[in-house]
N, C-alpha and C positions, 0 to 999 in steps of 0.2 A: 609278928602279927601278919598276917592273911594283906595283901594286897587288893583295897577295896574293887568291882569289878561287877558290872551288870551281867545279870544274869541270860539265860539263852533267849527266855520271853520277859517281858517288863512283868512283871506281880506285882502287885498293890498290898500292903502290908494290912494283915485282916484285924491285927489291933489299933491301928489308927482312922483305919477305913471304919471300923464299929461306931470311932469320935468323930466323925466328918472328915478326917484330913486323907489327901489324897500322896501318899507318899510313897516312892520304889522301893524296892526291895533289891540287894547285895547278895551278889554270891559267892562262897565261899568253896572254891575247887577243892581246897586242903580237906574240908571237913564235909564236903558235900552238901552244905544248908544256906538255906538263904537266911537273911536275917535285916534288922532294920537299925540303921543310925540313928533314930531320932527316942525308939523306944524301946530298946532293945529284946526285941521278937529274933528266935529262930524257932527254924523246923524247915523241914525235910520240904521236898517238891510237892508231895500227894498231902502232908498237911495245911501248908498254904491254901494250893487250892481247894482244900476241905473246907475249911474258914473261908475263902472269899466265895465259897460257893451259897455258905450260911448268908454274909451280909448282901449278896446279891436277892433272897428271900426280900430282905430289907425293903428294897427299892423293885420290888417288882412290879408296880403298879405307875413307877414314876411318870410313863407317858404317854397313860392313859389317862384322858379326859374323863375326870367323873361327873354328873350331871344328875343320875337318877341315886339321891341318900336315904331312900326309903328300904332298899332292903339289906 
């Protein structure tokens, strides 16, 4: 087995991050993928941040003050 080992940028794993949890993500030089200890997520560099580009939609609005609920 693969010697666990952060990757070149920290990624936030896009199945935990969907549950609320805020967890790194591993990478794996042998096999080229990152992946996650806790629920075991892989994929490639460009699908990561495919998905956390998704849960980022999520929270787009997080800090912004809404005030006007009428429209």
């Amino acid at each position: 087995m693969a010697q666990a080992g952060k990757g070149r940028l920290n990624y936030r794993c896009p199945s935990c991050f969907m549950r609320d949890l805020d967890i790194d993500m591993f990478y794996d030089k042998e096999k080229k993928e990152y992946y996650c200890l806790r629920c075991q997520y892989t994929g490639t560099e460009e699908d990561v941040l495919e998905k956390n580009e998704m849960a980022r939609f999520r929270y787009r609005a997080m800090m912004k003050r809404i005030t006007d609920f009428e429209d």
